[in-house]
C-alpha positions in Angstrom: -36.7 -2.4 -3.4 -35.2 -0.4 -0.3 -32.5 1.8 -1.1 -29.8 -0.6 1.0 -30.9 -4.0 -1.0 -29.9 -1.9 -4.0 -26.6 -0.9 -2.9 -26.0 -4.7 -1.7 -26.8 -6.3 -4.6 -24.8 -3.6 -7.2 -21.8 -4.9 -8.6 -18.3 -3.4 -8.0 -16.7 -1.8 -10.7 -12.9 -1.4 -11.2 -11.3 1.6 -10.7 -8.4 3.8 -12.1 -7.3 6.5 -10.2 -5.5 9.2 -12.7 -3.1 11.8 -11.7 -2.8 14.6 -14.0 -2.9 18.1 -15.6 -5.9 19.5 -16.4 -6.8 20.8 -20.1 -9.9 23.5 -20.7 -10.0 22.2 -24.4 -11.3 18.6 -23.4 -8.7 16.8 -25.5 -6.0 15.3 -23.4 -4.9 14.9 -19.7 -7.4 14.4 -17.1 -10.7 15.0 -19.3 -9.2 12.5 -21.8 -8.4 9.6 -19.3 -12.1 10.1 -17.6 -13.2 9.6 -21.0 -11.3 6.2 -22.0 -11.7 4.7 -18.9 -15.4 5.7 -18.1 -15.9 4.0 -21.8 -13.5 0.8 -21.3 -16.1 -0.4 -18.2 -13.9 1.2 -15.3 -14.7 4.1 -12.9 -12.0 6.9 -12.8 -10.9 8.7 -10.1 -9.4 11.7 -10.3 -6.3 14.5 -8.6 -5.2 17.3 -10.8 -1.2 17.8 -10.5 -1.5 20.9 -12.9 -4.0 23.7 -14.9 -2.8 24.7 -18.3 -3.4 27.2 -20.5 -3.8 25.1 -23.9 -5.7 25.1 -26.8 -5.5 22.1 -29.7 -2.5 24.4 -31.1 -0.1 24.7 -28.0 0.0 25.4 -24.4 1.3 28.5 -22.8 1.0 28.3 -19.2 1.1 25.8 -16.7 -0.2 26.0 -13.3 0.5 24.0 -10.5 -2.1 22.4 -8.1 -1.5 23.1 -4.8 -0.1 19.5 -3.2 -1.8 19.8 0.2 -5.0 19.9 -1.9 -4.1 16.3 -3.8 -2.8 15.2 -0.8 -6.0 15.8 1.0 -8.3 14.3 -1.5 -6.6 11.3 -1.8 -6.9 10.7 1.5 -10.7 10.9 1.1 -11.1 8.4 -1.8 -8.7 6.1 0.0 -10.2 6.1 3.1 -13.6 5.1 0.9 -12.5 3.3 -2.2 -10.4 0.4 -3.3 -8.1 1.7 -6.0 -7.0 -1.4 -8.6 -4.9 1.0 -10.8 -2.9 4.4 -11.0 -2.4 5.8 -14.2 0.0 9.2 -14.0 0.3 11.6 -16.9 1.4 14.6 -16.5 3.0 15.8 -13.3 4.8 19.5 -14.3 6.8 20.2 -10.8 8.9 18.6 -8.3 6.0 19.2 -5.6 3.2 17.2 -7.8 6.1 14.3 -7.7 6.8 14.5 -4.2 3.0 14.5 -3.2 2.6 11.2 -5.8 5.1 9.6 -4.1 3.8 10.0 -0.6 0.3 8.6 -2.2 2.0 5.6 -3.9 3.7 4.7 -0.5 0.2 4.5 1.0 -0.6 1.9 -2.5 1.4 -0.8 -2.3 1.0 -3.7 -4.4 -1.5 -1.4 -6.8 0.2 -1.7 -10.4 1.1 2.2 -11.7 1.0 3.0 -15.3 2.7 6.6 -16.3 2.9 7.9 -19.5 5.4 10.1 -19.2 4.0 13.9 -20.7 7.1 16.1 -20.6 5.6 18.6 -23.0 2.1 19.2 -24.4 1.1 17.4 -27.8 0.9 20.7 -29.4 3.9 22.2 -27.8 5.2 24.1 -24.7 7.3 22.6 -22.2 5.8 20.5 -19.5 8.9 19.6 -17.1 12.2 20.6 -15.8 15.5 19.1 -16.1 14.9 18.4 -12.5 12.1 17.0 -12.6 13.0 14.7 -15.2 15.8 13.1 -13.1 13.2 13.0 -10.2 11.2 10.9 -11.9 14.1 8.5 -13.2 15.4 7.9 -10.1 11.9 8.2 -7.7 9.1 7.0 -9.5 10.1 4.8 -12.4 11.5 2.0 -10.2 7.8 1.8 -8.5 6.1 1.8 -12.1 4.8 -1.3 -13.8 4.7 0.0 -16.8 5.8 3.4 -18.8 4.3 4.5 -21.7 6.5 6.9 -23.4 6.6 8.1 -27.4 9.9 8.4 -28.5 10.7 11.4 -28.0 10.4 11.4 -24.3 11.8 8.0 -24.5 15.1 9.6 -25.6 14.7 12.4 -23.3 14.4 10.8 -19.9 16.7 8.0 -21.0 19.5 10.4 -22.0 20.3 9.0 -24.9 19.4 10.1 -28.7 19.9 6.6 -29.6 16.5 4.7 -29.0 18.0 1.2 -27.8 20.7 2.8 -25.7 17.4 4.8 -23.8 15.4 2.0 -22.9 17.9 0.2 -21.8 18.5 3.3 -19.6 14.9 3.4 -18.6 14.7 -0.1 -18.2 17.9 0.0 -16.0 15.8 2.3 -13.0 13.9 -0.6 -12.0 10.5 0.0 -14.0 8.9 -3.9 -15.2 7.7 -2.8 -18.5 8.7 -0.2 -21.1 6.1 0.5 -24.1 7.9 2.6 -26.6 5.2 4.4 -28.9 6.5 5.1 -32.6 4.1 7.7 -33.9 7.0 10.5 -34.0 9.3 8.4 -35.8 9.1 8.3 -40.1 7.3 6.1 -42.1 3.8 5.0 -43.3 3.8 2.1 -40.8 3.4 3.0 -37.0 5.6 -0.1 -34.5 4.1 0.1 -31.0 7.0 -2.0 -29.2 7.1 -3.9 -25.3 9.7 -4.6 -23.7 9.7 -6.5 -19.7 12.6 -6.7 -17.0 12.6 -10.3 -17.6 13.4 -10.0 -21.4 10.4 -10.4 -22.7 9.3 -8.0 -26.0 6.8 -7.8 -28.7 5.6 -5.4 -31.2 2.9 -4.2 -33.1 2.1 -1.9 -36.5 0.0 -0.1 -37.1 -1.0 1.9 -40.2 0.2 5.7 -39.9 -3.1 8.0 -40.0 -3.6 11.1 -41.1 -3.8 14.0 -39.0 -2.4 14.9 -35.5 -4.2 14.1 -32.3 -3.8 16.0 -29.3 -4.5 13.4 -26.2 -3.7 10.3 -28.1 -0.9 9.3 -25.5 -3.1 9.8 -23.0 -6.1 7.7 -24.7 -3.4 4.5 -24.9 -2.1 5.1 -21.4 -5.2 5.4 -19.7 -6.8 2.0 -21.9 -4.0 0.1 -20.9 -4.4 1.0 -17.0 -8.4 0.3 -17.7 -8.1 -3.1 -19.1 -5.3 -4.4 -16.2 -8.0 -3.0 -13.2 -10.8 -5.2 -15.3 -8.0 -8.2 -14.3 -6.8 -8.2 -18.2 -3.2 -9.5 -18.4 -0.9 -7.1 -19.4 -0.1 -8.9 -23.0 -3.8 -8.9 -23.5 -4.4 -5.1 -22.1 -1.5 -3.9 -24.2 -3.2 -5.4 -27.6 -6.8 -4.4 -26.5 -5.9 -0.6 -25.4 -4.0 -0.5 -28.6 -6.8 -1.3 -30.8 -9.1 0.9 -28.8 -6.6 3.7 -29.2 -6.5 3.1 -32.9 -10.2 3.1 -33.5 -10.6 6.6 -31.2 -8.1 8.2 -33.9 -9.7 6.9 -36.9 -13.3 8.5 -35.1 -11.1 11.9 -34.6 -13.1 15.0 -35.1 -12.4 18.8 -35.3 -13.4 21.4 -32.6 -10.3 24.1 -32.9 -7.2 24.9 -35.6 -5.1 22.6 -34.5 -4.8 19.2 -33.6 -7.7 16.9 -34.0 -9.9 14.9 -30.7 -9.6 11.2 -30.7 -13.6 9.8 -30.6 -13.2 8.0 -27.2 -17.0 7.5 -26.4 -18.3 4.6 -27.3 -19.6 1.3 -26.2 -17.1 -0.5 -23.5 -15.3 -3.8 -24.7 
């Protein structure tokens, strides 16, 4: 068969194009949502909004990426590749923001899921008040969904009390909030949804033990895969869950600190 009655006759596979830092240690950020998505069946893409200098106990340094340089290879995927998703984790300054936003004007229509990383899993800071309020009043009204734990639940929604904050990030225009409970006490994890039009539902899950450094990350990046397969978001929400679950429960060890969800594995 002749190379061009190959490429006619391959199928197209969904994409997922994820904006993010970049961590050495393999365990979260960018290396982490290649991984997820690459096993859930969809093709990532790739810009890097930030290097950091992290290990799986903390994170010293962050770095930013150079804007023009994002800027530029978007334009070069674009101009080549139909992008279904954008999944956006961790952005670290204003600049990274501002170039995101001149890429999502150029998407319009494609659904964006952010999960919001305001600090590393391990520790050190990841964002400025600043760019906090950036992101509450630029991108969240152009998100479909946000993916926050509860800690940066309370702290872009600038309340300590939970309900008050999603209300608040619910308020900036974003469709669909899912609040992640693994920070708050108790045996039982409750993973909870919540849409514009009223709509909620929760799940539990059993607490495991351990910490995981790119678990937020994992979920995010699942959710984003199953919604560019054409998964409804109900559906993609359960499915990324579960998938997210199992990676933790295949965790293994490569440093002192925190352990690496087992993302590899055959799609679903």
């Amino acid at each position: 068969m002749s190379q061009q009655s190959e490429e006619s006759t391959a199928a197209r596979r969904a994409t997922v194009l994820a904006i993010g830092g970049h961590d050495a240690g393999g365990g979260a950020g960018i290396s982490a949502d290649i991984e997820t998505i690459s096993t859930l069946g969809a093709h990532p893409l790739t810009l890097i909004t930030a290097l950091t200098v992290q290990d799986t106990c903390s994170m010293s340094a962050l770095e930013p990426v150079d804007p023009s340089i994002m800027l530029r290879q978007f334009d070069a995927i674009h101009a080549d590749i139909t992008i279904d998703v954008v999944k956006i984790g961790m952005l670290g300054s204003l600049d990274a923001l501002a170039a995101v936003m001149t890429i999502l004007d150029q998407l319009e229509g494609v659904p964006v899921v952010f999960d919001p990383v305001l600090a590393a899993g391990g520790g050190g800071e990841a964002s400025s008040k600043a760019l906090r309020e950036a992101i509450m009043s630029a991108l969240l009204p152009r998100c479909f969904l946000l993916t926050p734990n509860t800690i940066e639940a309370r702290r872009l929604g600038g309340s300590d009390d939970l309900q008050q904050a999603a209300e608040n990030l619910l308020a900036t225009g974003v469709d669909n909030l899912l609040l992640t409970g693994s920070h708050e006490d108790g045996d039982e994890i409750v993973h909870s949804w919540h849409s514009s039009d009223g709509e909620s539902e929760s799940w539990q899950w059993q607490r495991l033990p351990g910490e995981y450094h790119g678990s937020g990350c994992t979920l995010a990046s699942a959710i984003a895969a199953f919604i560019a397969r054409g998964m409804p978001l109900k559906m993609a929400l359960g499915l990324a869950q579960a998938f997210a679950y199992d990676a933790l429960q295949r965790a293994y060890r490569i440093g002192n600190g925190q352990l690496i969800p087992g993302r590899a594995g055959e799609a679903q």
